[in-house]
Structures are given as C-alpha cells and as structure tokens.
C-alpha positions in Angstrom: 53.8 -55.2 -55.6 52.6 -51.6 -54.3 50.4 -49.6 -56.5 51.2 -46.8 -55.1 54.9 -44.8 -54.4 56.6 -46.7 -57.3 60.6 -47.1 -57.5 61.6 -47.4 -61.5 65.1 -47.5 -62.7 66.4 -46.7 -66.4 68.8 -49.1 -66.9 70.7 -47.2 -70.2 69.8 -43.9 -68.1 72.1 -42.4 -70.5 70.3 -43.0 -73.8 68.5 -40.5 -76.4 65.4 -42.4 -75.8 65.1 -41.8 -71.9 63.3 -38.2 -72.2 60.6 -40.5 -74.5 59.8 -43.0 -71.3 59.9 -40.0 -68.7 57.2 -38.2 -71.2 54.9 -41.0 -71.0 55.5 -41.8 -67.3 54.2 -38.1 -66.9 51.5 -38.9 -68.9 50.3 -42.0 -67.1 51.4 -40.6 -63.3 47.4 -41.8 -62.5 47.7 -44.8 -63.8 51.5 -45.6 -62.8 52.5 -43.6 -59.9 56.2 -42.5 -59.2 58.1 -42.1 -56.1 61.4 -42.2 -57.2 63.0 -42.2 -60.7 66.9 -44.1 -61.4 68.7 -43.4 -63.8 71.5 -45.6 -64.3 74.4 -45.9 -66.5 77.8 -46.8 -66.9 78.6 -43.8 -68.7 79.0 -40.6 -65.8 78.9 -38.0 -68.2 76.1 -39.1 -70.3 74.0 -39.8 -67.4 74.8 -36.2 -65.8 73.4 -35.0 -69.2 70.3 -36.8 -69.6 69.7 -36.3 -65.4 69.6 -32.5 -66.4 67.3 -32.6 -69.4 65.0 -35.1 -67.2 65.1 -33.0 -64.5 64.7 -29.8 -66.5 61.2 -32.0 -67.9 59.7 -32.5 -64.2 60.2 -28.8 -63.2 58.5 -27.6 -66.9 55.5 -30.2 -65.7 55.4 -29.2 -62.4 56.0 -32.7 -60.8 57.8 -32.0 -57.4 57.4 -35.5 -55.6 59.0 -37.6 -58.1 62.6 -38.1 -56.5 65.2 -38.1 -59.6 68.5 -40.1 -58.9 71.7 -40.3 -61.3 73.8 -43.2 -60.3 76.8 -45.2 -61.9 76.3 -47.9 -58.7 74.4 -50.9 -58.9 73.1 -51.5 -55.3 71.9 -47.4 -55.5 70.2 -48.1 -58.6 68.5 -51.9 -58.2 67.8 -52.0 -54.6 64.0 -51.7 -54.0 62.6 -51.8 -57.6 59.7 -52.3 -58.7 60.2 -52.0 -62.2 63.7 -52.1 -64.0 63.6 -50.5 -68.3 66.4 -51.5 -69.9 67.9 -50.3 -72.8 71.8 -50.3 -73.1 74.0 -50.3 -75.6 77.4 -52.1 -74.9 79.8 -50.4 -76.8 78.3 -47.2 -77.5 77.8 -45.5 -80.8 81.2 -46.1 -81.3 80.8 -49.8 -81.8 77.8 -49.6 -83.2 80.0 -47.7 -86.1 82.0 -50.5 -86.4 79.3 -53.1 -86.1 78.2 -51.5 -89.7 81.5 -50.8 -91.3 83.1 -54.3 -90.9 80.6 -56.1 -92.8 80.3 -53.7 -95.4 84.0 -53.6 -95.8 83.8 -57.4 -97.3 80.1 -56.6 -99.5 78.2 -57.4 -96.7 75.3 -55.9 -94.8 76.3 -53.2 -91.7 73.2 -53.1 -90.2 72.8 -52.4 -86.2 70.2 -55.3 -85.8 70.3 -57.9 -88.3 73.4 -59.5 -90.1 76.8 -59.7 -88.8 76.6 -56.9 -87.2 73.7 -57.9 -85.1 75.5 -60.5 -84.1 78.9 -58.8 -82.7 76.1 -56.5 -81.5 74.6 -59.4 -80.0 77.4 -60.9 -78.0 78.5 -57.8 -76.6 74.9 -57.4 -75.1 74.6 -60.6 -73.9 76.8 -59.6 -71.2 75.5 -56.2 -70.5 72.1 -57.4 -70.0 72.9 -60.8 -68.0 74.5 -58.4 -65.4 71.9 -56.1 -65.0 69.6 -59.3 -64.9 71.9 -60.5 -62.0 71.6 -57.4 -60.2 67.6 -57.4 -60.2 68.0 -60.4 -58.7 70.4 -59.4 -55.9 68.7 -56.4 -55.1 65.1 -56.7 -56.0 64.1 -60.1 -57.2 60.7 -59.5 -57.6 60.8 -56.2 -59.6 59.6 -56.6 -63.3 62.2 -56.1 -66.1 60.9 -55.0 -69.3 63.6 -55.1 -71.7 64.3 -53.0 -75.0 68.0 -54.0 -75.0 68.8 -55.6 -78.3 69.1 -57.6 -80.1 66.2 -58.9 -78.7 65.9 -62.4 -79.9 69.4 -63.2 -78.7 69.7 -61.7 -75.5 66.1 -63.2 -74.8 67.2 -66.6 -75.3 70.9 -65.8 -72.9 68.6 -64.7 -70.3 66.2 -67.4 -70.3 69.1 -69.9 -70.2 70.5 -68.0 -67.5 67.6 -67.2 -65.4 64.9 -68.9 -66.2 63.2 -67.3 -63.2 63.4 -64.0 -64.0 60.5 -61.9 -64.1 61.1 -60.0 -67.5 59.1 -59.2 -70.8 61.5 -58.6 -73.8 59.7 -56.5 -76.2 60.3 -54.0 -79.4 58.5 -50.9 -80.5 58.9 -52.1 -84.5 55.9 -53.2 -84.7 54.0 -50.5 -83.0 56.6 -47.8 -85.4 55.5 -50.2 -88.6 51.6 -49.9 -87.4 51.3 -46.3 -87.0 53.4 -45.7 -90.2 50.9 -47.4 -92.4 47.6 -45.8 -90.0 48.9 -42.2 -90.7 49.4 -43.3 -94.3 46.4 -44.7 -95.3 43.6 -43.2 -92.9 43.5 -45.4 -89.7 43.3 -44.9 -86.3 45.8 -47.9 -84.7 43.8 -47.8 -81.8 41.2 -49.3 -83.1 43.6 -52.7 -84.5 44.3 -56.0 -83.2 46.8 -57.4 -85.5 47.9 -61.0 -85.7 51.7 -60.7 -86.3 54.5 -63.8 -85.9 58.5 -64.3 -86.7 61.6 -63.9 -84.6 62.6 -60.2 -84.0 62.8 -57.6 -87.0 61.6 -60.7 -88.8 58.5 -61.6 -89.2 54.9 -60.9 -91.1 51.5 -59.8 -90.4 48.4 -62.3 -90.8 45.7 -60.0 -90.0 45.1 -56.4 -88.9 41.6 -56.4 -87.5 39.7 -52.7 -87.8 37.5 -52.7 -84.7 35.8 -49.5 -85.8 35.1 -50.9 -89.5 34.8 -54.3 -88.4 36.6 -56.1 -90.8 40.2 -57.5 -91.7 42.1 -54.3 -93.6 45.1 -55.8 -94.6 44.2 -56.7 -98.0 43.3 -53.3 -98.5 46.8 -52.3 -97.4 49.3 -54.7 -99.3 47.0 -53.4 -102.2 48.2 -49.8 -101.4 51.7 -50.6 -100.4 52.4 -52.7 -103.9 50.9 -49.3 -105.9 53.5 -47.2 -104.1 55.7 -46.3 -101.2 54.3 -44.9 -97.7 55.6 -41.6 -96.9 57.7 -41.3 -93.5 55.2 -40.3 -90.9 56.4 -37.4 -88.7 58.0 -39.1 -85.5 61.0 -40.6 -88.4 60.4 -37.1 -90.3 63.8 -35.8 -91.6 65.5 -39.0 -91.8 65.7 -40.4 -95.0 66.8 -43.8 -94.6 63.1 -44.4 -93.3 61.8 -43.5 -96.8 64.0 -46.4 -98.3 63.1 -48.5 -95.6 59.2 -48.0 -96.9 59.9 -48.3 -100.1 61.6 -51.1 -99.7 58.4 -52.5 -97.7 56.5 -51.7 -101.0 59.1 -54.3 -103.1 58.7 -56.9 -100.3 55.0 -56.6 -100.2 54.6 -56.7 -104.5 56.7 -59.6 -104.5 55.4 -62.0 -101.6 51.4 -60.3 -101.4 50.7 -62.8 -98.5 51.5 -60.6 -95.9 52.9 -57.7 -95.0 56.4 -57.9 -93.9 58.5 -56.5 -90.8 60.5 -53.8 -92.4 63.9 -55.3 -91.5 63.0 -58.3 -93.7 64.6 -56.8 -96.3 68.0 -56.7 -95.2 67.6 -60.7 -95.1 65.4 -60.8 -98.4 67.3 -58.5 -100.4 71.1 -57.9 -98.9 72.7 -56.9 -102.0 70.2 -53.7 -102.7 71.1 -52.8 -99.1 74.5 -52.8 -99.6 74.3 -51.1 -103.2 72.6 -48.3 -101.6 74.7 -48.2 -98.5 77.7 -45.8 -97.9 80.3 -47.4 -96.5 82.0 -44.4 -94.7 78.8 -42.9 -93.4 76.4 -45.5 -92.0 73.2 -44.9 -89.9 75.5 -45.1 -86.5 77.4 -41.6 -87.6 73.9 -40.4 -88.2 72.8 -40.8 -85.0 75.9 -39.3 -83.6 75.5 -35.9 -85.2 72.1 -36.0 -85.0 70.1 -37.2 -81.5 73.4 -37.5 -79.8 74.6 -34.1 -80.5 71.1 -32.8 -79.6 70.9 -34.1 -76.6 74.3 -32.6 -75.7 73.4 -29.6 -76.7 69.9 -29.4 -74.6 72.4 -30.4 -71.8 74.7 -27.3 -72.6 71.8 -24.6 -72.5 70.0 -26.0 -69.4 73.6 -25.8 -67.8 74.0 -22.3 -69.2 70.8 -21.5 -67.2 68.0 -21.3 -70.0 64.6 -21.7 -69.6 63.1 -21.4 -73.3 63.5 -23.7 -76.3 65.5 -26.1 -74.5 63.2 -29.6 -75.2 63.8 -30.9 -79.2 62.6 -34.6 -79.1 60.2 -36.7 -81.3 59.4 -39.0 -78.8 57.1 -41.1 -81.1 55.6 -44.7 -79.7 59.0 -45.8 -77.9 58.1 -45.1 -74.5 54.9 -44.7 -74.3 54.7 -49.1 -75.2 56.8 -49.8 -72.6 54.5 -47.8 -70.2 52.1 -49.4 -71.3 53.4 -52.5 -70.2 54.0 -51.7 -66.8 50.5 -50.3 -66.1 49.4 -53.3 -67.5 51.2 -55.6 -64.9 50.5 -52.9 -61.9 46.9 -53.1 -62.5 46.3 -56.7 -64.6 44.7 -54.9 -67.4 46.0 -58.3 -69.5 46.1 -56.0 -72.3 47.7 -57.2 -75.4 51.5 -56.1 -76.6 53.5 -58.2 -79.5 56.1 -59.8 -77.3 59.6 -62.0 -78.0 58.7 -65.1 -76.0 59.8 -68.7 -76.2 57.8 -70.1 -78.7 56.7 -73.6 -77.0 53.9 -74.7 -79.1 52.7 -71.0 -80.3 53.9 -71.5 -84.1 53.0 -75.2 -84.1 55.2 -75.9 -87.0 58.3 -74.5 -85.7 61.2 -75.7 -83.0 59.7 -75.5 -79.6 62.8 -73.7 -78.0 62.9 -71.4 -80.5 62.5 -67.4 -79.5 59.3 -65.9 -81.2 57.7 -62.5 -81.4 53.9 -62.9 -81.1 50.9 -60.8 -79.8 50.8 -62.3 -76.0 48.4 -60.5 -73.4 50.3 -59.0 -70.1 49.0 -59.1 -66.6 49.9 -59.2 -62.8 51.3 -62.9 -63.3 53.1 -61.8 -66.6 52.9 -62.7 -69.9 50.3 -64.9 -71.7 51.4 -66.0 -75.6 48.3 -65.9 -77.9 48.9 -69.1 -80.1 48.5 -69.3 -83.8 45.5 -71.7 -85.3 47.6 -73.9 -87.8 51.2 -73.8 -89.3 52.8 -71.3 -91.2 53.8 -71.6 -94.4 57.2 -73.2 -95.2 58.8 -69.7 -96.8 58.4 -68.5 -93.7 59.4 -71.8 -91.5 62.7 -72.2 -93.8 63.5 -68.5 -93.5 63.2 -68.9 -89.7 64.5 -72.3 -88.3 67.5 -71.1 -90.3 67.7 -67.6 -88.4 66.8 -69.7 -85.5 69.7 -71.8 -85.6 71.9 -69.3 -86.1 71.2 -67.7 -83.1 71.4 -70.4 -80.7 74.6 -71.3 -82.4 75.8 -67.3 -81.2 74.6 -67.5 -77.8 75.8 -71.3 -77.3 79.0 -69.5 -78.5 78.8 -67.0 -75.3 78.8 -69.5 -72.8 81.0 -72.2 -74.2 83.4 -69.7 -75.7 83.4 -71.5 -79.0 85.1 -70.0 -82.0 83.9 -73.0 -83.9 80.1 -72.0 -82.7 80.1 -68.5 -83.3 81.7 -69.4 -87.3 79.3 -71.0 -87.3 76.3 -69.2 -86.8 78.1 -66.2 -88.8 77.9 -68.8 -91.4 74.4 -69.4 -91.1 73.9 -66.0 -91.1 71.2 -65.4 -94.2 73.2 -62.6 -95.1 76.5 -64.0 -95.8 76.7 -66.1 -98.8 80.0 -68.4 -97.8 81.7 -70.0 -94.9 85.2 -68.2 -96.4 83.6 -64.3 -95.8 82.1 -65.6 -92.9 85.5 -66.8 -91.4 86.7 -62.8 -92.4 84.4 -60.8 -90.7 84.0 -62.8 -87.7 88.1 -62.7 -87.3 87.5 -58.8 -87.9 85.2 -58.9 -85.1 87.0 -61.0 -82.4 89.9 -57.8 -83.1 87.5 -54.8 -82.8 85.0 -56.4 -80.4 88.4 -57.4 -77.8 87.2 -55.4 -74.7 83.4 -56.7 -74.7 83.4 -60.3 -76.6 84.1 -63.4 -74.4 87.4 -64.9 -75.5 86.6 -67.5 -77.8 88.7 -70.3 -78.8 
C-alpha cells in the first residue's frame, strides 16, 4: 500500500456519522493523506445530501486536492481502494423503528443492538455487509476494511465464514464513548489509559484501567464513584436523555456486581424488565434519531443548497471517527497501536469456546491485527453470561446461510432477553413479516 495519494471510500456515505470521519481525516491529512474521497450509498438522495455538507466542510478547510465523489455504483466506488469504512444500515431508520417496536409490543426489549431486535437487525446486515465485502474483493482485494456496521459480533462472525481472507478490522466506538464519559466525569485524561477490557460486543467488562500519568490501576477508584452516584452525560451525548439513564443504569450494574465495571449495554441483558418499564413503546430511540440528527442533516443540506455560507455545520462529532482514523494511520504507518477490537477469540479468553467472536484490546499494524490475550480465565458469571450469547449468535448467522426457521427460533430463544420459547416463536414470526424485503427466506 502507498502512503501517499490515498483512495478511501465511505461505505454508508449517506449516514449522520460521515461529517465525524471527514473531520478527523482533515485532522490527520499529515498522517493519512487523501487523494480521493467515495462516498457511497444505496440511498441517491441521502448521499447527494451528505456529498454537499462534505463538500461544503473541505471548501470551509481550504482542502482543494481531495477529489470528492458521490456514487450509487459499486465498481465507481471499490475500484482502487485502499481503505473501505463501512457503516450501513440495511433498512434505514425505518426498520430500525420497527426493530424496537416489535419486541416491545410482546414485553420485550426494542433495542437497536441487543435483544431481538439486534437480531432482525442482525440478519438484515449480514447481507449488506457480505456484499460490500464481495465487492472489496472484486475491485480492490488488498484494500483494508474497517468495519462499524453492526451488529458487530454477528456480521463479524458472517464475514469470517465467508471470507476468511479478507483483510478487515471490525471495531466499535462504545468503548472509547464509555471511557471518555467516565474521564470527563471524574478528572482523567483518557489519553493517558490502557484499559484491559473483554466480552462479546456491547457486552462485556473492564479488568483494569491503567493511569499512565498516576501510575497506578484507577478503576477501583471509579466503581467506588459510580456505586455513590450516576455520571453526568458528557457533552458529545449532551441533550439526549436516554444517555443519562443509560449512566445511571451503569451506577446499578456497578453497586450490584463491584468486580468490574460493565459495558453500558449490559443492562439491557442484566435488567430487561427496567428497560422495558421505562421504555415508550410508540416513541423509541429510532424516532429520536429521525427528528433529531436526520432532520439536521437535511436541513444543513437545505441551506448549503439555498446558497449559505454561515451557520451551516451543527455536529457533535465526539470519538466516532476520529477511532476509526486512528486505525487506518495505524496500518499505513505500522504504529501497532492498540484499539479494543471484535476478533475471533482462539485462545484469547482461555476459558471460553475458541470460535467464539470476542471484543479485546488487540494492537493494529501493517500486517493487521494482533489480539492481546488475557492471563487466566474469567469468572464463570461472565463465561455463562457469554457462551449463552455466544450460542445464540452462531445459531442466527447459521440461520442466514442454511435458511433455517428452526435455527433462527432458536437463537431468538436463546436470546437472554426473552424469557420462553412461546414469545420467542411471536416475535420472530413478527419479524419474518416486517423484515420480508431484507431477511433470507427461511424455512
């Protein structure tokens, strides 16, 4: 790979977190040097959109020799890559609505991620992403994909089955979010961490948060201060309240289990029936995205059509796209720095399935990615809570490619969210109805 004159596509070109990525690629032009920037997306008109506010961003920087495309076409937009972003949403908001209404119809969580809703999520991205996969290796096999697409755990393991050979880093910006949360709270500089971190996706725990610049271990300090009372919403989630329940919630989980101090979306699995309590079933988080960064980003659209040159940019681009970034300079220039990653566990959790798909710190170079081990076995809360999520999700994606109905009942039976086989059976026939345009046909 060149270091130099850099092709990088946007696969999701469309999405509210693009202008977050273009930020820090203008930030990091030194360090990760652009020639051409894709943006790519099977949506025209939300692609035209985000073109104009990117576009609108390299004129306010002054950046002239970055060539900006817009394409709906595969070959345009994955032919001479070097690195591929992806982040697409199969479905849109739209299904994203109904991935959190059908559960919650029959008492159960509507979450994007995690529950049943992760998992219709999950199937329709399977799909999405193998295809985009496939065309990486059609047009530029030895481009690097660094993934955001979730959920990640499932459409990691799809691809690996898939294409084994593909050169990709599947990674999410949780972590870093969770990390900087409790920093701002509490009087940290992240910078100065290394954290020890394992689980699956949106579920797992910290070990160990190393303070380089205090030189010592600060995460006892900081389940003491999160089991007194609730972090306050640090400003990149400011306005949005459904962060300062997700923190509080942290403060339950971490008062209750003190070992460690929990991914945030651990409590959708630990504590499903305060999520639903508190959940309102006509007005879930998709709908709030809709009239919120969806209907800004149309409207910063409108005005730079209308000609206007003031107050046009309205973002919070927080950690998102700076991480991914990061990544990337760290395979152009083998900096092997170190990212939490969803890899295949083989050995890294010693106590836990081999195939299974883990998130662990890993270090990232020219060659790719190197998993940091753990020393000894996790405890068996955490194993049991895992092997079952585990299971569950091999059972979905073995459901993708044999087209099982009996599979994917039963991993929506496994599900740690659903509490019988009979509600199970409901929601997943629900599904298979609403999801009938992106689902394989199972039988």
């Amino acid at each position: 790979m060149t270091t130099n004159n850099l092709n990088i596509t946007i696969a999701g070109g469309g999405s509210t977190y693009t202008p977050g990525i273009v930020q820090a690629l203008l930030n990091d032009l030194d360090k990760l040097p652009i020639k051409k920037l894709v943006l790519y997306d099977n949506d025209p008109q939300r692609n035209r959109d985000m073109y104009l506010i990117i576009d609108f961003m390299l004129k306010k920087k002054g950046v002239c020799h970055v060539e900006l495309v817009e394409t709906t076409k595969p070959k345009e937009a994955f032919s001479k890559c070097d690195f591929v972003f992806t982040q697409i949403r199969v479905g849109g908001l739209e299904m994203r609505e109904k991935d959190e209404k059908i559960p919650l119809k029959y008492g159960l969580i509507g979450q994007e991620t995690c529950g049943l809703g992760g998992f219709a999520y999950g199937l329709r991205s399977i799909k999405g992403l193998l295809e985009i996969v496939g065309y990486v290796q059609d047009y530029s096999p030895e481009a690097w994909i660094l993934n955001y697409t979730n959920p990640e755990s499932i459409v990691a393991e799809a691809v690996r089955r898939q294409y084994p050979k593909a050169k990709i880093l599947n990674a999410c910006d949780m972590t870093i979010s969770i990390e900087e949360t409790i920093a701002v709270n509490y009087g940290y500089d992240r910078k100065n961490w290394i954290s020890d971190y394992y689980g699956l996706n949106h579920f797992g725990w910290y070990t160990k948060i190393y303070d380089k610049s205090l030189k010592r271990d600060v995460m006892p300090e900081i389940i003491r201060k999160l089991s007194i009372s609730p972090m306050k919403v640090a400003d990149f989630n400011a306005g949005d309240e459904s962060w300062q329940e997700t923190y509080s919630m942290m403060s339950v989980m971490t008062k209750n289990f003190p070992q460690n101090i929990p991914n945030s979306y651990l409590q959708y699995y630990l504590y499903p029936d305060i999520a639903v309590e508190h959940a309102d079933k006509e007005y879930t988080r998709a709908n709030k995205v809709m009239n919120g960064r969806e209907k800004n980003t149309k409207e910063m659209a409108r005005k730079i059509c209308e000609g206007k040159k003031e107050d046009i940019l309205n973002f919070n681009f927080g950690e998102h796209g700076q991480y991914i970034v990061d990544m990337a300079i760290s395979i152009l220039h083998d900096l092997h720095q170190r990212f939490m990653l969803i890899v295949p566990n083989k050995g890294a959790i010693p106590n836990l399935r081999e195939d299974a798909v883990v998130e662990i710190p890993a270090y990232v170079g020219a060659t790719g990615v190197e998993p940091i081990s753990l020393r000894g076995n996790i405890c068996d809360f955490h194993k049991g809570l895992m092997e079952a999520q585990v299971a569950a999700e091999k059972l979905l994606v073995d459901a993708y490619f044999e087209g099982s109905y009996q599979k994917a009942l039963q991993a929506f039976t496994l599900n740690q969210t659903v509490p019988s086989a009979r509600v199970a059976k409901l929601v997943l026939d629900d599904m298979m109805g609403a999801n009938k345009a992106y689902w394989p046909e199972l039988k």
